[in-house]
C-alpha positions as a Markdown table, in Angstrom:
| # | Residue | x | y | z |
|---|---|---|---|---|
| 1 | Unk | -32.4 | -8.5 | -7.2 |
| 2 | Unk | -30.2 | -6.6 | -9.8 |
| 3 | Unk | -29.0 | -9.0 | -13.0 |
| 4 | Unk | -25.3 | -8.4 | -12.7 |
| 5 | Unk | -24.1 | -9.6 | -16.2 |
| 6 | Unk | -20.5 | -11.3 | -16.8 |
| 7 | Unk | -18.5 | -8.5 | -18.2 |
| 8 | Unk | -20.1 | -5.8 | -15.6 |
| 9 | Unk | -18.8 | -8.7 | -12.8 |
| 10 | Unk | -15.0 | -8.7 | -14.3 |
| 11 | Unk | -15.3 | -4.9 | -14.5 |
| 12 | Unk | -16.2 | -4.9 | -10.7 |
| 13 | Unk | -13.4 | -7.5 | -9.6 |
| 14 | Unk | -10.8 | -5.5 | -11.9 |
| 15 | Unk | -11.6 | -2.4 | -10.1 |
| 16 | Unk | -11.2 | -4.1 | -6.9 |
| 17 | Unk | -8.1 | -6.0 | -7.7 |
| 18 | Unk | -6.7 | -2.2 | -8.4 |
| 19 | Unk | -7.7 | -1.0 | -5.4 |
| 20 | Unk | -5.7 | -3.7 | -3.4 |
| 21 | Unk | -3.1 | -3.2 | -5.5 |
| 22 | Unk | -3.3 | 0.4 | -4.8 |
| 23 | Unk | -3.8 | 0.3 | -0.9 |
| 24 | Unk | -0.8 | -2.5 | -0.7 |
| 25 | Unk | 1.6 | -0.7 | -2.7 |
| 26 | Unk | 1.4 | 2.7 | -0.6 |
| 27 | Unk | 1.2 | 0.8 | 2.6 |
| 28 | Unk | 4.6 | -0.9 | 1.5 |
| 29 | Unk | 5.7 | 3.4 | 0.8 |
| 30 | Unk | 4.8 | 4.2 | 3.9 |
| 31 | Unk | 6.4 | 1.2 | 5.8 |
| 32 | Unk | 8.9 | 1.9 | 3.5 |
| 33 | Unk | 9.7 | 5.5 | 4.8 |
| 34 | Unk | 8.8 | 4.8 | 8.0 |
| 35 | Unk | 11.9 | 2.4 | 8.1 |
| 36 | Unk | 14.3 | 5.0 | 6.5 |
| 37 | Unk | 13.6 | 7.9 | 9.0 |
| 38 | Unk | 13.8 | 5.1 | 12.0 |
| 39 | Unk | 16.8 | 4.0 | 11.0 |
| 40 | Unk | 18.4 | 7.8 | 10.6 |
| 41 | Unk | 17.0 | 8.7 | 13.9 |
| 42 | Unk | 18.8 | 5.7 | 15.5 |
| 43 | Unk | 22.1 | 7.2 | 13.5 |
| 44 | Unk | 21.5 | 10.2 | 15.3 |
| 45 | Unk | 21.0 | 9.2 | 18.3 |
| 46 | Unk | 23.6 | 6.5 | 18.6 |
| 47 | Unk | 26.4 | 8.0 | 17.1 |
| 48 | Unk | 29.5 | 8.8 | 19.3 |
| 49 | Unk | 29.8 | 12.8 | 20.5 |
């Protein structure tokens, strides 16, 4: 079993903190857009001829 040291642990749960940070932040972009073009499409279809 590998000796993780103290500072190579932080390293590690930095890294992963990123990554969450990371996956969250273009998941809230995506939802984000995903929103805008739904709510264009509605103006498009439910505006008046």
């Amino acid at each position: 079993m590998a000796i993780i040291t103290l500072v190579e642990r932080s390293q590690i749960e930095l890294m992963q903190h990123h990554t969450i940070q990371y996956i969250a932040a273009t998941l809230a972009v995506l939802v984000f857009l995903l929103g805008m073009n739904f709510t264009v499409a509605l103006k498009v279809i439910t505006t008046p001829l």
